[in-house]
GUBA-407822 format. One record per residue: x, y, z of N, C-alpha, C in turn; residue number from 1. Coordinates in steps of 0.02 Angstrom, whole numbers. Example, Ala and Ser with C-alpha at 12.3 -4.5 7.8 and 13.67 -1.06 7.14 Angstrom:
% GUBA-407822
    n.px    n.py    n.pz   ca.px   ca.py   ca.pz    c.px    c.py    c.pz    i
     660    -284     390     615    -225     390     660    -165     390    1
     642    -112     354     684     -53     357     645       2     394    2
***
This chain:
% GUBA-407822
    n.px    n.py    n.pz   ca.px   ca.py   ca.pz    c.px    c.py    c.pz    i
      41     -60       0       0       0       0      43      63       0    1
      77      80      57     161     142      51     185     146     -20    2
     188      55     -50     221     100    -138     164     126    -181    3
      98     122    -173      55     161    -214      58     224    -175    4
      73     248    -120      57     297    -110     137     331    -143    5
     175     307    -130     229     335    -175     232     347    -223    6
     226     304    -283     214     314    -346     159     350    -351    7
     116     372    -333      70     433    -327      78     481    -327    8
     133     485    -261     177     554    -262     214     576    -326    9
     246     521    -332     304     536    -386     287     567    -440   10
     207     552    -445     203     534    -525     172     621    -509   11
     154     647    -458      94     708    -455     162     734    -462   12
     226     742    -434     268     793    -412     303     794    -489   13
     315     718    -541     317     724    -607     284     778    -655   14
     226     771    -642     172     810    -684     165     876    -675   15
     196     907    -603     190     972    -576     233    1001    -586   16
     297     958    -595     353     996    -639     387    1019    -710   17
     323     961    -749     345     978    -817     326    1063    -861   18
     269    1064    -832     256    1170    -842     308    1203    -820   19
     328    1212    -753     371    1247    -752     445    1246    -800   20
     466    1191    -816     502    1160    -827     516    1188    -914   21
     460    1162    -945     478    1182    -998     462    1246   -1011   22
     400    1294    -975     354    1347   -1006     370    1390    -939   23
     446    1418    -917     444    1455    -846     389    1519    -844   24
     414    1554    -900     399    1632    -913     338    1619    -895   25
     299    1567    -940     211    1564    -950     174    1557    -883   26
     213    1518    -826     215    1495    -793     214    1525    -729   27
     255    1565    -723     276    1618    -691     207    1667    -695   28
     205    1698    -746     147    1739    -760      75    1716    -719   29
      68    1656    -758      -7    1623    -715      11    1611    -634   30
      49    1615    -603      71    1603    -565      46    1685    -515   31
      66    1734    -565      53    1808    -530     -34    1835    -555   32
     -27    1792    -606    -130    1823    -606    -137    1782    -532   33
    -133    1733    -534    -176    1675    -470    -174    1710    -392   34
    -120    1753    -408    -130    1781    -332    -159    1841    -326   35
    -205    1891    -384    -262    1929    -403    -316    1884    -405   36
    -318    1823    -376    -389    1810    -359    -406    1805    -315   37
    -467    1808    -295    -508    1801    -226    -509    1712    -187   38
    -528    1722    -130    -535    1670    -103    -576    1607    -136   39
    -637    1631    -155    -678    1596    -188    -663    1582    -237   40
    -619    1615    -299    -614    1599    -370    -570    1532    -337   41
    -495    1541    -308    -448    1483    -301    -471    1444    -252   42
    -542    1429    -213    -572    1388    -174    -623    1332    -249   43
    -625    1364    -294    -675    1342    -349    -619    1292    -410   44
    -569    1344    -402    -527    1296    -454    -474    1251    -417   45
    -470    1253    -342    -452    1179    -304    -501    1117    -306   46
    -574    1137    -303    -636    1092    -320    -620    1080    -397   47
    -624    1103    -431    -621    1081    -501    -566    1033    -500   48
    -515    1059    -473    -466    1005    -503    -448     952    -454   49
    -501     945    -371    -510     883    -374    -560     835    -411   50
    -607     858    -418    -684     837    -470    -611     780    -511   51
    -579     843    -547    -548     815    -628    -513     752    -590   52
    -478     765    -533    -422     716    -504    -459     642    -498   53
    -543     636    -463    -572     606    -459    -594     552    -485   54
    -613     607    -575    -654     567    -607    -596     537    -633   55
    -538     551    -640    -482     502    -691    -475     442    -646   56
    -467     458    -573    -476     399    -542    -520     361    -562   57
    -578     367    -561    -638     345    -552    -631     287    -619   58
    -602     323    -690    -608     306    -742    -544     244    -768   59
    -486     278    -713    -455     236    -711    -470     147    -692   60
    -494     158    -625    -531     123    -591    -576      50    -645   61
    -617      91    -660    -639      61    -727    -638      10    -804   62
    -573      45    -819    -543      11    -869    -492     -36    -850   63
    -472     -41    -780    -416     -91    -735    -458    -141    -714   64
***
């Protein structure tokens, strides 16, 4: 169970680094709108992107 939760990690801290990584500038930028938003806008797009996190699970889930 510890190595799925690892490879979980790995793979989120993979995926979280490839934007910066290749696209800094772009990156950077969205980075300084995001902190011109309100509580609620970045309380709405943490929900969204667990929903998204979810349903891939979910879908994953599925086709395994």
């Amino acid at each position: 169970m510890a190595a799925h939760w690892i490879t979980a990690l790995g793979l989120m801290l993979l995926l979280e680094g490839v934007v910066p990584m290749l696209f800094p500038r772009q990156w950077r930028d969205t980075m300084r709108r995001l902190t011109g938003f309100n509580d609620g806008q970045l309380r709405f797009i943490g929900l969204a992107a667990m929903l998204t996190g979810l349903a891939a699970l979910a879908l994953a889930d599925l086709f395994s």
